[in-house]
C-alpha positions as a Markdown table, in Angstrom:
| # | Residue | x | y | z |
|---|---|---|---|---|
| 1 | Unk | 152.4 | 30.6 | 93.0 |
| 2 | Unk | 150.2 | 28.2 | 91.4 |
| 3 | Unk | 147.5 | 28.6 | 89.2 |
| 4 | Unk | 144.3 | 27.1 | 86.7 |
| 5 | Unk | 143.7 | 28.0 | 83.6 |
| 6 | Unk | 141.0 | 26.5 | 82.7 |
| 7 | Unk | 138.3 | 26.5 | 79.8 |
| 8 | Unk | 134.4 | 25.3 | 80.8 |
| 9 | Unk | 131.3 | 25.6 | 79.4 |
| 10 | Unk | 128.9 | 28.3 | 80.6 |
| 11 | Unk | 125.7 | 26.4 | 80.6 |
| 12 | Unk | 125.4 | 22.9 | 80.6 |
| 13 | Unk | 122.2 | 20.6 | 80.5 |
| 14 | Unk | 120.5 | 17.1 | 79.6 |
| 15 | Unk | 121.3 | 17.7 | 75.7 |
| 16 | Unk | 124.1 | 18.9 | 76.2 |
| 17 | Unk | 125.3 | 15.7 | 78.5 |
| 18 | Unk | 123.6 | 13.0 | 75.9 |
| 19 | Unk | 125.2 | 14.3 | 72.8 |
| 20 | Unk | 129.1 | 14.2 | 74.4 |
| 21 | Unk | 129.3 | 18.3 | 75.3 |
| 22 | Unk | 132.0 | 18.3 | 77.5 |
| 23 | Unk | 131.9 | 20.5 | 80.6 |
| 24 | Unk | 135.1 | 20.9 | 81.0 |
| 25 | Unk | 137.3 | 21.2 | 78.3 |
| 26 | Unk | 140.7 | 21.6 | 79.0 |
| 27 | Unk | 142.5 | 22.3 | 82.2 |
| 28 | Unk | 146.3 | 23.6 | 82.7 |
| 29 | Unk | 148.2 | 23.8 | 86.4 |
| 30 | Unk | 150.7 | 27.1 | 85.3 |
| 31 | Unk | 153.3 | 27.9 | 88.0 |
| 32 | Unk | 154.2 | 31.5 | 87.8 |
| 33 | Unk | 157.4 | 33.3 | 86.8 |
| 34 | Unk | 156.7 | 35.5 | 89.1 |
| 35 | Unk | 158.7 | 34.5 | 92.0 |
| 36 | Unk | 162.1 | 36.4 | 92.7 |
| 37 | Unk | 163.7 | 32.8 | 93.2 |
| 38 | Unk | 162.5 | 29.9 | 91.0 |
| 39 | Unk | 160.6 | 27.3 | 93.1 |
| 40 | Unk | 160.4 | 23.7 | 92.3 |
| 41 | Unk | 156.7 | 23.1 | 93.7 |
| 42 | Unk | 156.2 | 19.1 | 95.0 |
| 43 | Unk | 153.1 | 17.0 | 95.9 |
| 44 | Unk | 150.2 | 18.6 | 94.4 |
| 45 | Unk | 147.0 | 17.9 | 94.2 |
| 46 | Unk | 143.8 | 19.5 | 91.9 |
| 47 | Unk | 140.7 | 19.3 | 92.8 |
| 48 | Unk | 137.5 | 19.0 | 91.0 |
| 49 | Unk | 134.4 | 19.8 | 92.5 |
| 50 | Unk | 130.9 | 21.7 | 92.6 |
| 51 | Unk | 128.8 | 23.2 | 94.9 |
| 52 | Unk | 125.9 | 22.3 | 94.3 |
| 53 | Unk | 127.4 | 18.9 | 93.6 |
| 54 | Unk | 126.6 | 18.0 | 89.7 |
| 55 | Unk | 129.4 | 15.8 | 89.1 |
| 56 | Unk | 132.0 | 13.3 | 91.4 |
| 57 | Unk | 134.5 | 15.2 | 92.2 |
| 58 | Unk | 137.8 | 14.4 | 90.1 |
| 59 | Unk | 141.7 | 14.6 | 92.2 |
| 60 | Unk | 144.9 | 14.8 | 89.8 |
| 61 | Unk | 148.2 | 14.0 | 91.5 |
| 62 | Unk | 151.1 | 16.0 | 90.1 |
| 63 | Unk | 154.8 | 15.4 | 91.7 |
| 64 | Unk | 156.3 | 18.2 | 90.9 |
| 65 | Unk | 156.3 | 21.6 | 88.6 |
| 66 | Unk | 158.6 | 23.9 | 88.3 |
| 67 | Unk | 158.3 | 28.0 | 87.9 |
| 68 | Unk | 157.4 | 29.1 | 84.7 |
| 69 | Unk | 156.4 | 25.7 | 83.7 |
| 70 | Unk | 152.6 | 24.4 | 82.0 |
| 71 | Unk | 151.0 | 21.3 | 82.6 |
| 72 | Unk | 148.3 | 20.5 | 81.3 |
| 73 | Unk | 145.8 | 18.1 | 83.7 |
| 74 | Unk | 144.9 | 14.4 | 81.9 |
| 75 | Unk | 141.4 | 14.9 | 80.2 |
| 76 | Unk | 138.7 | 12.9 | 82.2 |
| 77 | Unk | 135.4 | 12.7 | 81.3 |
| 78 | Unk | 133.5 | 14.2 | 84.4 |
| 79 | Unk | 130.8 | 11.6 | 85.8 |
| 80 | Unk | 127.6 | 13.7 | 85.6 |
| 81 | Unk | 124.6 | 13.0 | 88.0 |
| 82 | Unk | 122.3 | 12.4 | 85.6 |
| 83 | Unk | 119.1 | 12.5 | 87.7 |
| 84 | Unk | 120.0 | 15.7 | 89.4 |
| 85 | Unk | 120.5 | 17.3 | 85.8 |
| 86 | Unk | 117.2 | 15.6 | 84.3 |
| 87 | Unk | 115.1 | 16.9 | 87.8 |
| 88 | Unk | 115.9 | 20.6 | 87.8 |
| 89 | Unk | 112.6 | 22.4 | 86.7 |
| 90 | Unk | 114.6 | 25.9 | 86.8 |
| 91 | Unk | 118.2 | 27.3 | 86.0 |
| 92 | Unk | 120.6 | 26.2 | 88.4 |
| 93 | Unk | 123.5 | 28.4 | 89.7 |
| 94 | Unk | 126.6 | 26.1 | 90.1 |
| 95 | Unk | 130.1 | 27.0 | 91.0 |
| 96 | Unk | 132.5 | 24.7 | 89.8 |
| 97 | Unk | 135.9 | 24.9 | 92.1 |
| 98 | Unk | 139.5 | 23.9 | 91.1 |
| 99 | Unk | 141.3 | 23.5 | 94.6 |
| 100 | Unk | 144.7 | 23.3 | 94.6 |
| 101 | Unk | 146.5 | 21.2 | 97.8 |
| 102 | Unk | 150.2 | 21.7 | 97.9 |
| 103 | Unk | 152.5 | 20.1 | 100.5 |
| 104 | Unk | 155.8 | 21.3 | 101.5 |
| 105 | Unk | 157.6 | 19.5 | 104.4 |
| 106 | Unk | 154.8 | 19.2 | 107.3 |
| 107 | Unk | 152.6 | 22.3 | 105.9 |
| 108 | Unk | 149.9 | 22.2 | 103.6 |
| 109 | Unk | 148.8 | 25.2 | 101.7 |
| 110 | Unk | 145.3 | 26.0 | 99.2 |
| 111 | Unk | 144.1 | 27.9 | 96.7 |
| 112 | Unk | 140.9 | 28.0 | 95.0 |
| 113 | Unk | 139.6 | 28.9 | 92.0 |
| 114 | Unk | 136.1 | 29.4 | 91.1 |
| 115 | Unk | 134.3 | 29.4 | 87.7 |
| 116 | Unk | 129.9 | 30.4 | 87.6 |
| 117 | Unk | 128.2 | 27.6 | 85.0 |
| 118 | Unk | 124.3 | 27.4 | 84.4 |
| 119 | Unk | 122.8 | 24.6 | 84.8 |
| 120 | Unk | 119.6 | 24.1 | 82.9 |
| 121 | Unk | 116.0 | 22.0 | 82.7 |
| 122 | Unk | 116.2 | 18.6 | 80.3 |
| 123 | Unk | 113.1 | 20.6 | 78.1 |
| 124 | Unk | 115.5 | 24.4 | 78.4 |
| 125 | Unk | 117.4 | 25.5 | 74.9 |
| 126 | Unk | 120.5 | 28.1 | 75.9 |
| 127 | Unk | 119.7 | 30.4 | 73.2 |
| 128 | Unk | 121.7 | 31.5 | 70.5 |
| 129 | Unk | 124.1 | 32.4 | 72.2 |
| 130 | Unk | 125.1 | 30.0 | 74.7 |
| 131 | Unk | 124.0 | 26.6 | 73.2 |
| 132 | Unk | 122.9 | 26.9 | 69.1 |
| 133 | Unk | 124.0 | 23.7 | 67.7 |
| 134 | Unk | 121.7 | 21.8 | 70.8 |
| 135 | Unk | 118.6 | 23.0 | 69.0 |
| 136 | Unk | 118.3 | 20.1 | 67.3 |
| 137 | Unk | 118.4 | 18.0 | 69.8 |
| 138 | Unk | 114.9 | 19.2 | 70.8 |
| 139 | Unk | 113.9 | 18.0 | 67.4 |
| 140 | Unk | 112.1 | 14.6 | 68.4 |
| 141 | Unk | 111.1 | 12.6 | 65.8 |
| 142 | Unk | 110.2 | 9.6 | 67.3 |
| 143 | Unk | 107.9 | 9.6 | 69.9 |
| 144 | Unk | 104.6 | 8.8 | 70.2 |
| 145 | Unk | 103.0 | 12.2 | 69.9 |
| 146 | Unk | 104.8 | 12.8 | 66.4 |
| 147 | Unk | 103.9 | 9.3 | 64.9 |
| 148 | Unk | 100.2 | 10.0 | 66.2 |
| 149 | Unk | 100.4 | 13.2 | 64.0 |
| 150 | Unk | 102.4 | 11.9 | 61.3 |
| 151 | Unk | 99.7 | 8.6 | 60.8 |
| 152 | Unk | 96.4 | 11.9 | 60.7 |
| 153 | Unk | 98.9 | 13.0 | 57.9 |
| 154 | Unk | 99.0 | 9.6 | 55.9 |
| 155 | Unk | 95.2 | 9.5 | 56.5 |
| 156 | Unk | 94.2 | 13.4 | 55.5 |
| 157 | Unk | 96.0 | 12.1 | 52.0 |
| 158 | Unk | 94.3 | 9.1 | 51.3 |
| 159 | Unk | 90.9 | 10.5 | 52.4 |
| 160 | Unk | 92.1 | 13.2 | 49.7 |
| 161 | Unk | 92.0 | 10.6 | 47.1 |
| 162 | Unk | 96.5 | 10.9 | 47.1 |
| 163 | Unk | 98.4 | 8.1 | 48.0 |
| 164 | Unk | 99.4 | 7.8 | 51.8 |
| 165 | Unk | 102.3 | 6.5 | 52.1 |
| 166 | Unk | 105.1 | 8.8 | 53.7 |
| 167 | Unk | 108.1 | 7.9 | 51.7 |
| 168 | Unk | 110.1 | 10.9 | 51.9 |
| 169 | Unk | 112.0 | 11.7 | 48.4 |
| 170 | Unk | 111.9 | 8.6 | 47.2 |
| 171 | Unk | 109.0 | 9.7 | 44.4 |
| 172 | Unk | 112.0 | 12.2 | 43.0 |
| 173 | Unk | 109.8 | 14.9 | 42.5 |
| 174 | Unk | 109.4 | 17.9 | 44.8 |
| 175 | Unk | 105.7 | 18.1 | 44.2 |
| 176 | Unk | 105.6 | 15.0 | 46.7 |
| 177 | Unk | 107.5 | 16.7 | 50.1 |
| 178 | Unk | 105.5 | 19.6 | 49.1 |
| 179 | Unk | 102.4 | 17.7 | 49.7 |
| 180 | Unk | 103.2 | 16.0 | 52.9 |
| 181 | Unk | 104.3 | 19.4 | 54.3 |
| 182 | Unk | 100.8 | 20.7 | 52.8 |
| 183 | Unk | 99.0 | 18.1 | 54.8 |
| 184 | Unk | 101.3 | 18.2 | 57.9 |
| 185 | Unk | 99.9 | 21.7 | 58.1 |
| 186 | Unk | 96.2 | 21.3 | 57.9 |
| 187 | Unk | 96.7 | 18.1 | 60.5 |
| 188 | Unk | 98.3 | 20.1 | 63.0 |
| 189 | Unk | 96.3 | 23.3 | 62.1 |
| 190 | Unk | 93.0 | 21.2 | 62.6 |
| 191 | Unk | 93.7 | 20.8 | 65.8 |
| 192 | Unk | 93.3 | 24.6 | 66.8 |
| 193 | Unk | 96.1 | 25.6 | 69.0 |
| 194 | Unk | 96.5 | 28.7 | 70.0 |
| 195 | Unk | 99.4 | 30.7 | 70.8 |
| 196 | Unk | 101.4 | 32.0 | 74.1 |
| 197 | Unk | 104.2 | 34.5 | 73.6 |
| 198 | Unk | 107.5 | 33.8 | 74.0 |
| 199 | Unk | 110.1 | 35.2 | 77.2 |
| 200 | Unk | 111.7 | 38.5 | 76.4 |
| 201 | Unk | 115.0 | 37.9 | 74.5 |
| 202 | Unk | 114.3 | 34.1 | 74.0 |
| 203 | Unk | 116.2 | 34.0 | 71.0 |
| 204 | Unk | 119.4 | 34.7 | 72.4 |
| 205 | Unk | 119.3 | 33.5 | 75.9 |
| 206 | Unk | 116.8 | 30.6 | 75.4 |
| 207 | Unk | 113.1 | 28.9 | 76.3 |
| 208 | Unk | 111.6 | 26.2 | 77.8 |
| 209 | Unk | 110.6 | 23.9 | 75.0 |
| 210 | Unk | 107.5 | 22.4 | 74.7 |
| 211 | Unk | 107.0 | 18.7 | 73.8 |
| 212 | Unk | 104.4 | 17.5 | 71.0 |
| 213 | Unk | 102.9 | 15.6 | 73.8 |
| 214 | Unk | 102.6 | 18.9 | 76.0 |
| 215 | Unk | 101.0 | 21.0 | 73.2 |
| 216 | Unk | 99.0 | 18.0 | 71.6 |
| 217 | Unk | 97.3 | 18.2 | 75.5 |
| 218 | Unk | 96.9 | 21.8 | 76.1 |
| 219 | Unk | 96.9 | 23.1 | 72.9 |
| 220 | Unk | 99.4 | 26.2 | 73.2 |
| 221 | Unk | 102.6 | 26.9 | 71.9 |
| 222 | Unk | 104.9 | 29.7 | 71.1 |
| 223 | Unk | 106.3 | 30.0 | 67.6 |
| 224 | Unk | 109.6 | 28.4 | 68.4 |
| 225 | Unk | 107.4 | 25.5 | 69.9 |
| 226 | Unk | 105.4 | 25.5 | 66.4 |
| 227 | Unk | 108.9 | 25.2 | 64.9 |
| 228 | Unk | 110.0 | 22.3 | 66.7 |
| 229 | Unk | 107.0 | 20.4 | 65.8 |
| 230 | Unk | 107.0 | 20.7 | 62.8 |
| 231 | Unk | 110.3 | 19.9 | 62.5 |
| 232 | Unk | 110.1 | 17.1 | 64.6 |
| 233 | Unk | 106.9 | 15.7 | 62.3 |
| 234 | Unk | 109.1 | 16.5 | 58.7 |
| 235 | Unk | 111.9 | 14.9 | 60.2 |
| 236 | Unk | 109.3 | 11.2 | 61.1 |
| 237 | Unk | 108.1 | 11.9 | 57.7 |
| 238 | Unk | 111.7 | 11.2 | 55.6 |
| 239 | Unk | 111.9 | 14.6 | 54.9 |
| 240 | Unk | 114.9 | 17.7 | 56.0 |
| 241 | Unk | 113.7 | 20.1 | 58.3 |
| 242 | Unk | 115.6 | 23.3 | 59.0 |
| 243 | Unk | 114.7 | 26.4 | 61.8 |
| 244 | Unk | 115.5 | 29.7 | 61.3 |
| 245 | Unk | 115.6 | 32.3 | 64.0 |
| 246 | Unk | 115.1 | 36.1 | 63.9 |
| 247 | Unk | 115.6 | 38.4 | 67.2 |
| 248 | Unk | 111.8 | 38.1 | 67.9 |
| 249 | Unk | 110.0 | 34.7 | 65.6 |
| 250 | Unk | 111.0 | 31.4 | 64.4 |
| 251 | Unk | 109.8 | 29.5 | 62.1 |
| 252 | Unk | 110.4 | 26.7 | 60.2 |
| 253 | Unk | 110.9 | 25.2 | 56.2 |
| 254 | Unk | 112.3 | 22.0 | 55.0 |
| 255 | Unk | 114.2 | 20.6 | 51.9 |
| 256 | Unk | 112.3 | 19.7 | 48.4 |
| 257 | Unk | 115.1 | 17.5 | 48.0 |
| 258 | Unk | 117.3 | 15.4 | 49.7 |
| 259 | Unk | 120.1 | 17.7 | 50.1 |
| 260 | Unk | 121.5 | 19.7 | 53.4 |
| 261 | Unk | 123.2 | 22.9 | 54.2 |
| 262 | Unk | 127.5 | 23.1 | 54.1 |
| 263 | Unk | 126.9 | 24.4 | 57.5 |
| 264 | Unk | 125.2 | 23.3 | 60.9 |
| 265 | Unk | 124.4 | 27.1 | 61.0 |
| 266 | Unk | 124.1 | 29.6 | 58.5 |
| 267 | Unk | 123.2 | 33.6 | 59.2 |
| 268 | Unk | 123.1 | 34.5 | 55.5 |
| 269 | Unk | 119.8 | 35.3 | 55.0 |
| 270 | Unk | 120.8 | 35.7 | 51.2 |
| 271 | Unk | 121.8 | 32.1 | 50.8 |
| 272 | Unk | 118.3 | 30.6 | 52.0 |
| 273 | Unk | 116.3 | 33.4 | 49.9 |
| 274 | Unk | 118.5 | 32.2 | 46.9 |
| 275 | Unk | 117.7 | 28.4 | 47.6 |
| 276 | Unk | 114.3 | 29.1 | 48.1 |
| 277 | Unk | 114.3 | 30.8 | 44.8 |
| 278 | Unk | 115.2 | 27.7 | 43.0 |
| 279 | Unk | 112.8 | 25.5 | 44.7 |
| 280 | Unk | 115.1 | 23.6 | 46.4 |
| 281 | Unk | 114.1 | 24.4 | 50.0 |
| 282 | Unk | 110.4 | 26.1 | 51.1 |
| 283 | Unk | 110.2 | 27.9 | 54.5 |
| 284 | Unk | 107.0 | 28.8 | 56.5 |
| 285 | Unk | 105.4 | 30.9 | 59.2 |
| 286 | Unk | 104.5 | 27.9 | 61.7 |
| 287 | Unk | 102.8 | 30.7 | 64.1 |
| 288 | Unk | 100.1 | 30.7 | 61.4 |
| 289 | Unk | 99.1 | 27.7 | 62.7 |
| 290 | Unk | 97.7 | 29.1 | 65.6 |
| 291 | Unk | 95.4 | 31.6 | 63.9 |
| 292 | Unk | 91.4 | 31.8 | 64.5 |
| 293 | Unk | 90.9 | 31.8 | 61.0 |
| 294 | Unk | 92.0 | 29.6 | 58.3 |
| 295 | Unk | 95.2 | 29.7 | 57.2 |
| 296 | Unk | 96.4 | 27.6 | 53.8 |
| 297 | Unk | 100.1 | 26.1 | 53.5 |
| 298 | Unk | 100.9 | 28.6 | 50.7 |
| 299 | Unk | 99.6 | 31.8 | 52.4 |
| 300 | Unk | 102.4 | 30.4 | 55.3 |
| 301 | Unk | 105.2 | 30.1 | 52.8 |
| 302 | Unk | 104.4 | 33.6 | 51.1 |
| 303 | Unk | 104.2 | 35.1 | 55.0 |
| 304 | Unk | 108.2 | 33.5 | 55.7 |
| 305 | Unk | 109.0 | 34.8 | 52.6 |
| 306 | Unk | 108.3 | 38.2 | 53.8 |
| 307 | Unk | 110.0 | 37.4 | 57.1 |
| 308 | Unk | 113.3 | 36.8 | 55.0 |
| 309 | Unk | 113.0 | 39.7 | 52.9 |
| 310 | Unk | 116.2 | 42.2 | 52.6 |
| 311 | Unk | 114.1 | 44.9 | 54.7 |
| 312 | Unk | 114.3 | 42.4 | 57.2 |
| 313 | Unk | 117.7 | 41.2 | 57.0 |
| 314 | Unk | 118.9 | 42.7 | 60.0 |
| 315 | Unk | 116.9 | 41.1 | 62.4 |
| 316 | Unk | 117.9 | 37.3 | 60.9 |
| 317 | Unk | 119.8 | 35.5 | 63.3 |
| 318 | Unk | 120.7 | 32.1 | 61.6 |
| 319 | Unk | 118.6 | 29.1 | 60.6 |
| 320 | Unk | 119.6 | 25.0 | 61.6 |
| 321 | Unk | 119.9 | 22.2 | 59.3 |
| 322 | Unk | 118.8 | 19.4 | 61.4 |
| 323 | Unk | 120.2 | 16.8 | 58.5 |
| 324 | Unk | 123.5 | 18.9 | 59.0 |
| 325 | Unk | 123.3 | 18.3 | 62.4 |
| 326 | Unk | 122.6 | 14.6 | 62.8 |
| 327 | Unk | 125.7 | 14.2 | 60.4 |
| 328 | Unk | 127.5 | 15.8 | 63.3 |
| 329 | Unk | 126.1 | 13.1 | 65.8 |
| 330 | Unk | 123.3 | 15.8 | 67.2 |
| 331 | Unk | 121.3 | 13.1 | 68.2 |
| 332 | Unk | 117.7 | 14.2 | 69.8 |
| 333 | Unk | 117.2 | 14.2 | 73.2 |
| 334 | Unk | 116.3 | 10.3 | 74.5 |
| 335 | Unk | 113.6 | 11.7 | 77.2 |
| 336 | Unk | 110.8 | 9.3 | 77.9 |
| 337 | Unk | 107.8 | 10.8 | 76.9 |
| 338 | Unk | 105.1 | 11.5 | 79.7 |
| 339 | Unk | 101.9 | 11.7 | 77.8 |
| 340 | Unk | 99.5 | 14.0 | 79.4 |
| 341 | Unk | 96.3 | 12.9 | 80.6 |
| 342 | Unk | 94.2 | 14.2 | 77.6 |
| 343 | Unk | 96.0 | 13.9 | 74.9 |
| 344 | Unk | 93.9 | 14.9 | 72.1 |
| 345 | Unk | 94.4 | 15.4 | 68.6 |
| 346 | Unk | 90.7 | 16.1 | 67.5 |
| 347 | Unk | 89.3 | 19.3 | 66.2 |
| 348 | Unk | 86.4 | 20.5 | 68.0 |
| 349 | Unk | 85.1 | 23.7 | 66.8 |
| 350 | Unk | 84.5 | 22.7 | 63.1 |
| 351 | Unk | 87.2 | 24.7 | 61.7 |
| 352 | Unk | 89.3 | 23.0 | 58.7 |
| 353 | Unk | 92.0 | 23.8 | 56.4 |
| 354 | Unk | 92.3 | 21.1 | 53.7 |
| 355 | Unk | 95.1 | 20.1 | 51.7 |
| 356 | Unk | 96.1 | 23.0 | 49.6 |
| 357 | Unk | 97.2 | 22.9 | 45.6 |
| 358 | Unk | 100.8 | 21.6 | 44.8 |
| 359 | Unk | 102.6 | 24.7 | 42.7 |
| 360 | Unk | 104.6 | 23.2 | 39.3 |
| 361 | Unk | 107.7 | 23.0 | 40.2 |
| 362 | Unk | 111.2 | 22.2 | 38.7 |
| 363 | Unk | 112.2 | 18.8 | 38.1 |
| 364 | Unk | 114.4 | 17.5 | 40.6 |
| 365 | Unk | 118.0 | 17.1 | 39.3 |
| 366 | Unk | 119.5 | 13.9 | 38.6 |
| 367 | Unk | 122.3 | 14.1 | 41.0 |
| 368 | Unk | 119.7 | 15.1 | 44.0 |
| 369 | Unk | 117.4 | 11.8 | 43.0 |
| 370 | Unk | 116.9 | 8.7 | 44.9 |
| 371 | Unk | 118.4 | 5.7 | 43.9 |
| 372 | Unk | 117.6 | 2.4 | 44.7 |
| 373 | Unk | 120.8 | 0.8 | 45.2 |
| 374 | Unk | 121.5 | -2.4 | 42.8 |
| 375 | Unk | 124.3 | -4.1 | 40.4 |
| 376 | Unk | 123.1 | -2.0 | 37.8 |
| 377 | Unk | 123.0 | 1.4 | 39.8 |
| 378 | Unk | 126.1 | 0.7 | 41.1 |
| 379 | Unk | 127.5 | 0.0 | 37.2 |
| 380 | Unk | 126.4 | 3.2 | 36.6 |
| 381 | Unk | 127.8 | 5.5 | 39.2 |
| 382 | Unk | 130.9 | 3.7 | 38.5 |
């Protein structure tokens, strides 16, 4: 008897397909020991398929196997249709058949086997637990929406008397990041969004994401929606974002210097309180945000603070380094962006938050500072 073992995905999706997730990925045709006499099985062919049809089906030609004996199928990448993927606007139910066409003298015989695989929306995270490194792939620095914000930042600081130019770490301080993420949060909290709860058990099994564009237009967002944006903005901005999850909340911090996590995901909870306690990264309740009344940068960073605290440790899923991540070739998802009809980032009911005092903080060590590369730099690292 002939069999598949076989090892697939369980949700596939737009991110997934653009940053090299492979569907399938590995396939073995195993004839069984089972038989009383050994059998020397001849022209075989697997095939590849789905139903609904996702992919071009795939045929591998074997010549013989015999009982007891592995092999394992060539490795193909499978020729996605990309615009059925990028049109579905809810979870799609695929089965994904191995068929296996055997003929001996004039008689054909086939088996099938059958594996379930969700297919998802371009603008649907899996969750936690089906797709956690692809959540920085909805991290989208460069569209328009996220410039448009990012340039209200550069002008909030000079009309603040600072400097407004968004150059990341180069100032080798981490009273400057602190600033920008200061004024990213009275831009976007200026703009008085307000918030929409999240689907039951998002966390694990995933959301629709919304775009800056989308909530820049309608001016809602859930908190892992606040998260992304501000990620998305701190990642424009020359600065390292990270998201950390609990059962129920997100939110969303970012480096004071230019450093990264070992890890694409970490669920210590103890490790981030620990960097946060040497200044080194700040975290922040982006749900704030969406509050009626004024909310200041710091009264944020002292809320996440609380959300990390050991009573809370159980409920602390993991947070994402989106530096980590790009380093791994996460790139963010290449969508063209549909601005909506009304895209607005004015404030209209007179409600402000300015940009909020800069704590002192620790000098930023020599071996995390900037430096501008020349023959005497390089002398000196030599």
């Amino acid at each position: 008897m002939l069999n598949i073992d076989a090892s697939l995905t369980s949700v596939f999706s737009v991110a997934a397909q653009q940053n090299s997730f492979p569907l399938l990925r590995k396939a073995n045709l195993v004839a069984s020991e089972s038989e009383e006499v050994p059998k020397t099985h001849k022209n075989i062919s697997v095939r590849l398929l789905s139903d609904p049809e996702i992919f071009e089906q795939e045929v591998w030609k074997i010549d013989r196997i015999e009982s007891g004996q592995t092999i394992r199928l060539q490795e193909r990448p499978l020729k996605i249709h990309y615009d059925t993927l990028n049109g579905l606007t809810e979870e799609l139910k695929v089965n994904v058949i191995f068929k296996i066409i055997q003929q001996d003298n004039d008689e054909y015989s086939t088996s099938t086997i059958t594996h379930d695989l969700s297919c998802l929306p371009s603008d649907h995270w899996g969750g936690e637990s089906r797709q956690p490194e692809l959540l920085a792939a909805f991290v989208q620095p460069n569209t328009h929406s996220v410039e448009q914000l990012v340039a209200s930042v550069a002008l909030l600081l000079r009309n603040s008397g600072k400097p407004s130019a968004i150059d990341g770490y180069n100032s080798n301080t981490r009273e400057r990041p602190y600033l920008f993420g200061s004024a990213l949060w009275s831009s976007i909290f200026n703009q008085r969004l307000m918030y929409v709860s999240p689907p039951s058990g998002w966390a694990t099994s995933g959301q629709r994401i919304r775009s800056a564009a989308d909530i820049q237009a309608h001016k809602t967002a859930a908190c892992l929606d606040t998260s992304v944006l501000f990620a998305s903005c701190l990642e424009n901005m020359g600065l390292n974002p990270v998201i950390a999850l609990t059962k129920e909340h997100a939110f969303a911090g970012f480096w004071l210097v230019d450093d990264r996590l070992p890890v694409l995901t970490n669920d210590d909870a103890m490790d981030l309180r620990k960097r946060i306690a040497t200044s080194d990264l700040v975290m922040f309740e982006t749900t704030l945000v969406t509050n009626d009344s004024p909310v200041t940068f710091n009264e944020a960073i002292n809320h996440a603070k609380e959300l990390l605290g050991e009573e809370k440790e159980s409920d602390f899923i993991m947070v994402i380094d989106i530096k980590q991540a790009r380093a791994r070739q996460i790139k963010p998802l290449a969508l063209v962006e549909n601005t909506p009809a009304g895209l607005n980032v004015e404030n209209n009911d007179g409600t402000e938050v300015g940009i909020g005092t800069v704590p002192v903080l620790p000098p930023v060590r020599v071996d995390d500072q900037i430096t501008e590369e020349t023959p005497d730099t390089r002398v000196g690292m030599w």
